[in-house]
N, CA and C atoms as an extended XYZ file, in Angstrom:
411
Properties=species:S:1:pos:R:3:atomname:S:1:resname:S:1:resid:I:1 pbc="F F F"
N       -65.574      -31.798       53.487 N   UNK     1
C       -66.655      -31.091       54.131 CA  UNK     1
C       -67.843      -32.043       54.250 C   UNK     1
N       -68.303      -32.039       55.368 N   UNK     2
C       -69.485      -32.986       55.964 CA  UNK     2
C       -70.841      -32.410       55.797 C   UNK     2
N       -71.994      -33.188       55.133 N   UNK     3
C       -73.061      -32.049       55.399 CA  UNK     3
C       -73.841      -32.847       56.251 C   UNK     3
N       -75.119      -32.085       56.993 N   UNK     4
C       -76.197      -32.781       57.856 CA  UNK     4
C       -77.428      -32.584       57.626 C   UNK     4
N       -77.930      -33.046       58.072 N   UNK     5
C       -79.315      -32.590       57.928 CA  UNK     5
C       -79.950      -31.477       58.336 C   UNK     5
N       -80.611      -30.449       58.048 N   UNK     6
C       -81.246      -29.526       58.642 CA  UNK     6
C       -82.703      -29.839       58.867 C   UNK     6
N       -83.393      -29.959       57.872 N   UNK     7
C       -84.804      -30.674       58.313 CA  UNK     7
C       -85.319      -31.217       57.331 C   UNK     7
N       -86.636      -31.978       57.709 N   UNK     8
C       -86.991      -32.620       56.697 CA  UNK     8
C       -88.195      -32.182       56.067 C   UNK     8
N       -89.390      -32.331       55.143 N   UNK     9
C       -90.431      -31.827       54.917 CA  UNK     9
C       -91.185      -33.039       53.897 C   UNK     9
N       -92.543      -32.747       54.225 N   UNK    10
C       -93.311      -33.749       53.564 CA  UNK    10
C       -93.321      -33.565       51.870 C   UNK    10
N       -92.999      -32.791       51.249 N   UNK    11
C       -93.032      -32.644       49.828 CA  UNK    11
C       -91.902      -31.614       49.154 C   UNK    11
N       -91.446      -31.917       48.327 N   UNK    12
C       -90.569      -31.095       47.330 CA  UNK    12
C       -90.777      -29.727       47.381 C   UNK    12
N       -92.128      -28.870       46.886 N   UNK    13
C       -91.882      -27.713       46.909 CA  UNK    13
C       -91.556      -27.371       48.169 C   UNK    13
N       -91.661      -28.093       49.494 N   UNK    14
C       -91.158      -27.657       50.793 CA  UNK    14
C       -90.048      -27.656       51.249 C   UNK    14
N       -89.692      -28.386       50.218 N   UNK    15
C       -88.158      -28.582       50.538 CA  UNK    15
C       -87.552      -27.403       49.777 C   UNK    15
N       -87.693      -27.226       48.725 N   UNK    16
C       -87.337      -26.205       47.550 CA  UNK    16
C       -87.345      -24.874       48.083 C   UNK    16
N       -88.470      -24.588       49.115 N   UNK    17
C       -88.641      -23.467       49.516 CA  UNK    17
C       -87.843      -23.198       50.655 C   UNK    17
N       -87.625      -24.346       51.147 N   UNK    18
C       -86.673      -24.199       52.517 CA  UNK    18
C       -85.298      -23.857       51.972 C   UNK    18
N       -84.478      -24.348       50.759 N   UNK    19
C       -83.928      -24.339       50.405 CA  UNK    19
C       -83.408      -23.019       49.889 C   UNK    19
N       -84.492      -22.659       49.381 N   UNK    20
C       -84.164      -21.111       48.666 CA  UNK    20
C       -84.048      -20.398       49.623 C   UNK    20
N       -84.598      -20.107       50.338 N   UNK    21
C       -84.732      -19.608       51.959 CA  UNK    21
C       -83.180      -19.265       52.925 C   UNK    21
N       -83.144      -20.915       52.581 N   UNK    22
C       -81.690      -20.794       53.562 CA  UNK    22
C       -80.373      -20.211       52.775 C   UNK    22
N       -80.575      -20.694       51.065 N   UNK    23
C       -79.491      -20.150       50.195 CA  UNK    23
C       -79.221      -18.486       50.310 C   UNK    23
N       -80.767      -17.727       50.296 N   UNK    24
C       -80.908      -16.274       50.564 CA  UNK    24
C       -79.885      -15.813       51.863 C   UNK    24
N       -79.755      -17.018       52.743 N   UNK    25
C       -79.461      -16.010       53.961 CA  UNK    25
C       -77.915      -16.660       53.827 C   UNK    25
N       -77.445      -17.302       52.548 N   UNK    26
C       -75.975      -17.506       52.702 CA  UNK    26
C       -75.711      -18.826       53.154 C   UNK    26
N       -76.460      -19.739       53.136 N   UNK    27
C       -76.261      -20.920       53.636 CA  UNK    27
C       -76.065      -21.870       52.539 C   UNK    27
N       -75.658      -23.012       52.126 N   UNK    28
C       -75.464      -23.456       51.103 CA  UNK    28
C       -76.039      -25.206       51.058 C   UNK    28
N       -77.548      -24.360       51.303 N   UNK    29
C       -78.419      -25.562       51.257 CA  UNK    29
C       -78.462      -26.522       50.089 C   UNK    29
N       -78.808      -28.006       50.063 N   UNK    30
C       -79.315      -28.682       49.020 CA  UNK    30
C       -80.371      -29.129       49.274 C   UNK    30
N       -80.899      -30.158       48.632 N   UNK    31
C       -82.082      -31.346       48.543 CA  UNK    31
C       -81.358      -32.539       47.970 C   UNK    31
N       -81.067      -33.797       48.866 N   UNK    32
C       -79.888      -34.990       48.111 CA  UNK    32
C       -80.745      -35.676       47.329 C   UNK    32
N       -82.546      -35.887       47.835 N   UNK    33
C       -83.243      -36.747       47.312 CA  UNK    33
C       -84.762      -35.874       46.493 C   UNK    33
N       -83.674      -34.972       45.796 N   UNK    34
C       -84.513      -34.242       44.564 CA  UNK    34
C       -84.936      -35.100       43.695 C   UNK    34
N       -84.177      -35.728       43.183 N   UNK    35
C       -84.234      -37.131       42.083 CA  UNK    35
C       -84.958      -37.746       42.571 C   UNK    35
N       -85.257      -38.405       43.470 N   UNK    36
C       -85.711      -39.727       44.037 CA  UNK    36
C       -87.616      -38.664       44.437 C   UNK    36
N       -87.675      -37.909       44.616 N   UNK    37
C       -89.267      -37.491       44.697 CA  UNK    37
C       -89.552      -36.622       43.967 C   UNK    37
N       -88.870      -36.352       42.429 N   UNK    38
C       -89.550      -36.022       41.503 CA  UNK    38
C       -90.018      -37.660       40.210 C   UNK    38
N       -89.084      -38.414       40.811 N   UNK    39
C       -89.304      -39.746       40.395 CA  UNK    39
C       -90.668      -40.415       40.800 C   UNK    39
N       -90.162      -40.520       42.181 N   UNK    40
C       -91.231      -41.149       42.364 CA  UNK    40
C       -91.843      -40.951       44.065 C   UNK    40
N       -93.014      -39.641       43.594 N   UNK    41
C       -93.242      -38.698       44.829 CA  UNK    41
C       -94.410      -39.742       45.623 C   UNK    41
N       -94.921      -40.657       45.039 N   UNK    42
C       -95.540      -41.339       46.155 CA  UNK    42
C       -94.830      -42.245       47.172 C   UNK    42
N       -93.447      -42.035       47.267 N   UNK    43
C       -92.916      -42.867       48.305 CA  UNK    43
C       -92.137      -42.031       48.840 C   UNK    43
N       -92.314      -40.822       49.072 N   UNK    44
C       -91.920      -40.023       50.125 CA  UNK    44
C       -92.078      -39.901       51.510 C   UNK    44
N       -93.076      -40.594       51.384 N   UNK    45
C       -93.873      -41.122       52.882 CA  UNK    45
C       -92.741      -42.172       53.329 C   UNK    45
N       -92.343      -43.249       52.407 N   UNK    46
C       -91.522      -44.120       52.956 CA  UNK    46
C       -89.947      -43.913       52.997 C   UNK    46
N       -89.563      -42.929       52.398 N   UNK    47
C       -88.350      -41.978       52.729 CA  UNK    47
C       -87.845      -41.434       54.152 C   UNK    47
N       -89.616      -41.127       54.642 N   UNK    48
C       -89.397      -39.948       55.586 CA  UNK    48
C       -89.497      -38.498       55.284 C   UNK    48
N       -89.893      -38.089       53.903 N   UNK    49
C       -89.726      -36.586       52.989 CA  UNK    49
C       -88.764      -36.627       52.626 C   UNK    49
N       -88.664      -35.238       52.207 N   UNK    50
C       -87.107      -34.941       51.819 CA  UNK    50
C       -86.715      -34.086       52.624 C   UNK    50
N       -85.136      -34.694       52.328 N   UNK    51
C       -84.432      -33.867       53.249 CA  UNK    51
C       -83.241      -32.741       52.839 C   UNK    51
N       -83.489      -31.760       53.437 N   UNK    52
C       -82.684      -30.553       53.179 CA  UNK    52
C       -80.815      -30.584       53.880 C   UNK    52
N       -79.889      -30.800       53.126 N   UNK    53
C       -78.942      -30.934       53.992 CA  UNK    53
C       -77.789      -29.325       53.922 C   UNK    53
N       -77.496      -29.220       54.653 N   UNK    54
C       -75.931      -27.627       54.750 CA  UNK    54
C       -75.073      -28.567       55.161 C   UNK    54
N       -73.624      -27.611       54.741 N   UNK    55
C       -72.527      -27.769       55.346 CA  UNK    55
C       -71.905      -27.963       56.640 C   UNK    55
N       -71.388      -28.781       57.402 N   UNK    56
C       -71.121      -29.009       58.785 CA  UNK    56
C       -71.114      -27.506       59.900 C   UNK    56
N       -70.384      -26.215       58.976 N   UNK    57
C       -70.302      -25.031       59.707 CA  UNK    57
C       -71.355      -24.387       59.341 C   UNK    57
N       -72.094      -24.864       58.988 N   UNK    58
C       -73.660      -23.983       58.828 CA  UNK    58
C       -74.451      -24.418       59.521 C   UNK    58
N       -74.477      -25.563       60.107 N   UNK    59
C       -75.645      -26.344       60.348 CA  UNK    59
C       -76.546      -25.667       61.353 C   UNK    59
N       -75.776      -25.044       62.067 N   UNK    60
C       -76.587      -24.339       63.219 CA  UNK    60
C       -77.471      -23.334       63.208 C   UNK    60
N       -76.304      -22.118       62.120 N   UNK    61
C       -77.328      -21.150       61.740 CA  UNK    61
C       -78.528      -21.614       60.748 C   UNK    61
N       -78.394      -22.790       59.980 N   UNK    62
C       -79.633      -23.208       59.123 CA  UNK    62
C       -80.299      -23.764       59.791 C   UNK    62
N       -80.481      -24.196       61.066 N   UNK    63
C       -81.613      -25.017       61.554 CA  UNK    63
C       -82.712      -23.816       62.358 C   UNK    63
N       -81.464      -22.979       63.463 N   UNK    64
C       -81.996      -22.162       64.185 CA  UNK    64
C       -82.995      -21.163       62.613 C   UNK    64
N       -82.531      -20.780       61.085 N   UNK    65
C       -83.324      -19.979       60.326 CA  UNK    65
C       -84.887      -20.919       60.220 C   UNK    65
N       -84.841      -21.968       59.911 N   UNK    66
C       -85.649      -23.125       60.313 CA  UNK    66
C       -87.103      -23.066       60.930 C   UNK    66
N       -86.412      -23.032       62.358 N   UNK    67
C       -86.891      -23.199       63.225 CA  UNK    67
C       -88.112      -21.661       63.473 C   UNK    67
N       -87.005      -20.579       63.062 N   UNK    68
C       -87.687      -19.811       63.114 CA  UNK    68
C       -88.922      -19.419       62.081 C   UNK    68
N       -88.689      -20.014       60.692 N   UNK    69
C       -89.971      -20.056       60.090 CA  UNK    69
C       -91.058      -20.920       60.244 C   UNK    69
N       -90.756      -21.977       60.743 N   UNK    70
C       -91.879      -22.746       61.650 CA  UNK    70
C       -92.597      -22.204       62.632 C   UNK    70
N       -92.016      -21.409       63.568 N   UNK    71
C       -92.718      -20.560       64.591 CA  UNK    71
C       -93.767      -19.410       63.925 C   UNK    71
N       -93.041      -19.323       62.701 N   UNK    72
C       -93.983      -18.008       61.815 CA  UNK    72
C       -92.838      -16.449       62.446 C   UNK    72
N       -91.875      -16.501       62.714 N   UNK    73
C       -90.921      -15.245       63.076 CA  UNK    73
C       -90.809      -14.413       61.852 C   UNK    73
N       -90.742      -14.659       60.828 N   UNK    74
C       -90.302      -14.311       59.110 CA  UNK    74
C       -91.362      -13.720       58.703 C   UNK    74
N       -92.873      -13.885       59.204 N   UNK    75
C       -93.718      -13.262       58.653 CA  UNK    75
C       -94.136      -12.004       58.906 C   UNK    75
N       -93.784      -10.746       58.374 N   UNK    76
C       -94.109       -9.538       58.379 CA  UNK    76
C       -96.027       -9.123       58.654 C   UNK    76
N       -96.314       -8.632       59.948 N   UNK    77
C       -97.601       -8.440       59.954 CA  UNK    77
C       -98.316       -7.281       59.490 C   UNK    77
N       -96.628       -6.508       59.119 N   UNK    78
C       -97.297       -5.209       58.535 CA  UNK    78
C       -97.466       -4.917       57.128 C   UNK    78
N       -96.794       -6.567       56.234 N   UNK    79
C       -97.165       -6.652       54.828 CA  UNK    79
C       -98.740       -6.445       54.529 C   UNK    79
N       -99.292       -5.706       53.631 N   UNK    80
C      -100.828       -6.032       53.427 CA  UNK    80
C      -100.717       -6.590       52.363 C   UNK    80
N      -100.115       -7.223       51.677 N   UNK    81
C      -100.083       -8.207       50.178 CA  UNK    81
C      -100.038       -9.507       50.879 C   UNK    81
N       -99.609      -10.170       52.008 N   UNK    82
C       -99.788      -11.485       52.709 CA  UNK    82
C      -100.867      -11.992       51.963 C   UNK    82
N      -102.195      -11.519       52.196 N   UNK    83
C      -103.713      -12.255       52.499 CA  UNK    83
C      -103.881      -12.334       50.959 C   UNK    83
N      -103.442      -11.347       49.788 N   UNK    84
C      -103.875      -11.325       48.525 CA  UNK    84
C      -104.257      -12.613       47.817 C   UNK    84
N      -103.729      -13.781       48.368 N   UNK    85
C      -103.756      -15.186       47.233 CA  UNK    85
C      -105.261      -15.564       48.308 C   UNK    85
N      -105.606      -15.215       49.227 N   UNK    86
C      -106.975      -15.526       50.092 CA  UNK    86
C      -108.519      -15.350       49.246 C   UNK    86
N      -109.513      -15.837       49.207 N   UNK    87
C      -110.426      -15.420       48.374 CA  UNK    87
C      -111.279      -14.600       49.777 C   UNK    87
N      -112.018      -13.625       49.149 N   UNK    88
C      -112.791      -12.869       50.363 CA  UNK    88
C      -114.102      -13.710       50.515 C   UNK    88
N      -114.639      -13.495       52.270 N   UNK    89
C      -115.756      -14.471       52.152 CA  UNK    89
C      -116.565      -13.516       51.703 C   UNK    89
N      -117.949      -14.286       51.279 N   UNK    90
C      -119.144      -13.433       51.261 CA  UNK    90
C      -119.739      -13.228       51.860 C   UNK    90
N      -120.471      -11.667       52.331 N   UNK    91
C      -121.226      -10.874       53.162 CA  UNK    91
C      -122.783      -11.872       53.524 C   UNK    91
N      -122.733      -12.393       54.870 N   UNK    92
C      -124.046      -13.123       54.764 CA  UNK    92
C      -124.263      -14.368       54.322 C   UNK    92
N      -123.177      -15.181       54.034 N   UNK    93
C      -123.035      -16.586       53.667 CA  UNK    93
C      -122.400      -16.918       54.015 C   UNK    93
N      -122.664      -18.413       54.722 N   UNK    94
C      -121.549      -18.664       55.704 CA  UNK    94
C      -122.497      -20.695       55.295 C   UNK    94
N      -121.268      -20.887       55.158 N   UNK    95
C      -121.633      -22.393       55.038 CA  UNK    95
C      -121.579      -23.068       53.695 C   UNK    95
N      -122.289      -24.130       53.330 N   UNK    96
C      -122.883      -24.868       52.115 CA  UNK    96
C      -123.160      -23.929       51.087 C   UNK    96
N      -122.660      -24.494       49.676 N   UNK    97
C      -123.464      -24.108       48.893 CA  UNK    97
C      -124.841      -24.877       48.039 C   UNK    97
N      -125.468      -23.733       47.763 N   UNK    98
C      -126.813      -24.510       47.385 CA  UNK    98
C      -126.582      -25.532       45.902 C   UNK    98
N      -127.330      -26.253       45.533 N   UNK    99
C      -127.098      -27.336       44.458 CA  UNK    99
C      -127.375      -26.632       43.431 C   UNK    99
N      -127.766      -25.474       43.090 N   UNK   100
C      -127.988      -24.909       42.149 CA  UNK   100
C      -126.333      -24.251       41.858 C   UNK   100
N      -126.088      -23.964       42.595 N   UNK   101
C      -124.648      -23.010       42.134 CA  UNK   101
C      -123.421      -23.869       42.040 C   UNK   101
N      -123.637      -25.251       42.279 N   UNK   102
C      -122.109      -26.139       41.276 CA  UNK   102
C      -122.117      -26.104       40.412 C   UNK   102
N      -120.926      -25.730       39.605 N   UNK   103
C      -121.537      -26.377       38.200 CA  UNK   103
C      -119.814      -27.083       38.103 C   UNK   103
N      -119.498      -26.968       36.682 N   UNK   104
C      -118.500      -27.921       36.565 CA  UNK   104
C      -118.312      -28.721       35.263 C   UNK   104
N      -117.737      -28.647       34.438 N   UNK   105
C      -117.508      -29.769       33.581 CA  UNK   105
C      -117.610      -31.137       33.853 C   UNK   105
N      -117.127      -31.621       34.855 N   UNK   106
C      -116.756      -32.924       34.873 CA  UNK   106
C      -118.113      -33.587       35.906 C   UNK   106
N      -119.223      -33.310       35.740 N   UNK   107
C      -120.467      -33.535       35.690 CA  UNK   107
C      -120.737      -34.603       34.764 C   UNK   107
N      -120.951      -34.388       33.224 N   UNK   108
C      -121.183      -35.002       32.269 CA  UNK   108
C      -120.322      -36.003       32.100 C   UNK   108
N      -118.933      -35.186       32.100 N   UNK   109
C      -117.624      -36.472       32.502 CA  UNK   109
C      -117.362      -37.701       33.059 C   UNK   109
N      -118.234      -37.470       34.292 N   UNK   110
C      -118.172      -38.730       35.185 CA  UNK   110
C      -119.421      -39.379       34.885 C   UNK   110
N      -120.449      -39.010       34.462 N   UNK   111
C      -121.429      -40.270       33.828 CA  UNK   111
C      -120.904      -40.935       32.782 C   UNK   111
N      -120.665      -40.148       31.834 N   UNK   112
C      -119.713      -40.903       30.462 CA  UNK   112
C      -118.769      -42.130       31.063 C   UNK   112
N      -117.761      -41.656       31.889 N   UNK   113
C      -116.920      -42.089       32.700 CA  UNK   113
C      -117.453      -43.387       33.126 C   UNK   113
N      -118.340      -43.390       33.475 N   UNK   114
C      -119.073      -44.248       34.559 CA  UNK   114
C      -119.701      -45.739       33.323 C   UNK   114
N      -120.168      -45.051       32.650 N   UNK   115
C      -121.102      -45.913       31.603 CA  UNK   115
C      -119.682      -46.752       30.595 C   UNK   115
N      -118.785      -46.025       30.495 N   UNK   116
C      -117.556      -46.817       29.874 CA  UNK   116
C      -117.074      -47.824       30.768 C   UNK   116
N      -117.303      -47.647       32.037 N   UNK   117
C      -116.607      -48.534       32.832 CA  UNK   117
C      -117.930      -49.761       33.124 C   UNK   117
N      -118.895      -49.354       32.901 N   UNK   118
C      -119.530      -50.300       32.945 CA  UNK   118
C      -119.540      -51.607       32.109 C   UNK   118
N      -119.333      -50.910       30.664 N   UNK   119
C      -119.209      -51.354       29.491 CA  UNK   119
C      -118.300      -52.127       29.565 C   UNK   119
N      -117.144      -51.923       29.618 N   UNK   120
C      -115.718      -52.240       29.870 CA  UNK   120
C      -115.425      -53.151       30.936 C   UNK   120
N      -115.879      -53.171       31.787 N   UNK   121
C      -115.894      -54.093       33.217 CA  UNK   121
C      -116.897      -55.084       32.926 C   UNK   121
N      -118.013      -55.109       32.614 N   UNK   122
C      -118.913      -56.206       32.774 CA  UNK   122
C      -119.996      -56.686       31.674 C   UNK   122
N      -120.697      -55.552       30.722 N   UNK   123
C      -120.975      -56.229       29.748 CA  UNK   123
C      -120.145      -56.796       28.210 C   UNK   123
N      -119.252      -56.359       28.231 N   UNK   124
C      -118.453      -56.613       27.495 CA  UNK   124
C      -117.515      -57.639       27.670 C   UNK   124
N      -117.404      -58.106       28.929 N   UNK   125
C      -117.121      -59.104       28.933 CA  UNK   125
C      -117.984      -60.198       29.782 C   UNK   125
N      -119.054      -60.346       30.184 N   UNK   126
C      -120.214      -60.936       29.809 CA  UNK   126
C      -120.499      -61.037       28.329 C   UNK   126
N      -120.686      -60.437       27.627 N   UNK   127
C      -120.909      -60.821       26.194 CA  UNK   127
C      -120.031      -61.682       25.300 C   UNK   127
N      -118.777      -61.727       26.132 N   UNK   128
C      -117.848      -62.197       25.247 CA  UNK   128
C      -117.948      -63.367       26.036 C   UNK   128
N      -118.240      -63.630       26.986 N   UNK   129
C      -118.101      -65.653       27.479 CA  UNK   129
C      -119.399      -65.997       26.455 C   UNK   129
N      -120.620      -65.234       26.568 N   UNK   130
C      -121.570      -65.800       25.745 CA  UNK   130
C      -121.390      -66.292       24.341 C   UNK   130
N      -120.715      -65.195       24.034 N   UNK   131
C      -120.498      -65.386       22.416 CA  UNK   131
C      -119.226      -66.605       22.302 C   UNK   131
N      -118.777      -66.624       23.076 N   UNK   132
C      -117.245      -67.872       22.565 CA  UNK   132
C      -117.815      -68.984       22.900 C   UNK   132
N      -119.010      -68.999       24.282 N   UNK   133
C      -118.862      -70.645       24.758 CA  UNK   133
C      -118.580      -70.786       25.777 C   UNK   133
N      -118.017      -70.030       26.694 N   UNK   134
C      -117.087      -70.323       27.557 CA  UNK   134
C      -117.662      -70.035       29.101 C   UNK   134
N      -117.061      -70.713       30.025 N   UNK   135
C      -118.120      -71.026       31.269 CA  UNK   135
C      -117.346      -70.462       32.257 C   UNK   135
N      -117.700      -69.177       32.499 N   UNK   136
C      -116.931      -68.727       33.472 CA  UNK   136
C      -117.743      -68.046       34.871 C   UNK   136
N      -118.771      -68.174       33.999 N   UNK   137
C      -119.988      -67.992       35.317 CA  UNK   137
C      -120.755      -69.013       35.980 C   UNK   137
């Protein structure tokens, strides 16, 4: 038994999802290069994504299921749980927020951050040609 390609997708859970997708409707989808972009997902780009492959006698009905969730056909408009993961906007605000209302941990973080790397990058080793002797400036 021969398999082909059905399609490809820029990241794993897209593939995963295509996958589950097509398994639901009886198709006997895989992912060949699961391994290879949970390894090493920054070269998926140079892969091409991953790719989802079926069985030679499936191939048709898995591309045409495909195709049709790309168009958006699968999506029920009369679900009202769709929008739930959406945050609601607010009444009368529309745009920027003001500098008063960021806040954030990683505020303090990135100065710390910042002052270690200073440390670490240049006086510290400035201090250390001084202190040995050594002429590197």
């Amino acid at each position: 038994m021969n398999e082909y390609e059905v399609a490809r997708f820029s990241t794993l859970p897209e593939g995963e999802l295509a996958v589950a997708l097509l398994q639901r409707h009886g198709i006997r989808a895989r992912l060949p290069d699961r391994d290879f972009a949970t390894i090493n997902p920054d070269l998926l780009i140079a892969i091409g994504g991953v790719r989802v492959v079926a069985p030679d006698h499936q191939i048709v009905e898995a591309r045409a299921i495909i195709a049709r969730v790309r168009d958006g056909d699968l999506i029920d408009p009369e679900d009202e749980t769709s929008g739930d993961w959406q945050i609601e906007a607010v009444p009368g605000r529309v745009g920027e927020l003001d500098a008063g209302e960021v806040h954030g941990l990683l505020g303090p973080a990135k100065k710390a951050g910042v002052v270690v790397l200073v440390f670490a990058f240049v006086v510290f080793p400035i201090a250390g040609c001084l202190l040995t002797g050594l002429d590197y400036f």
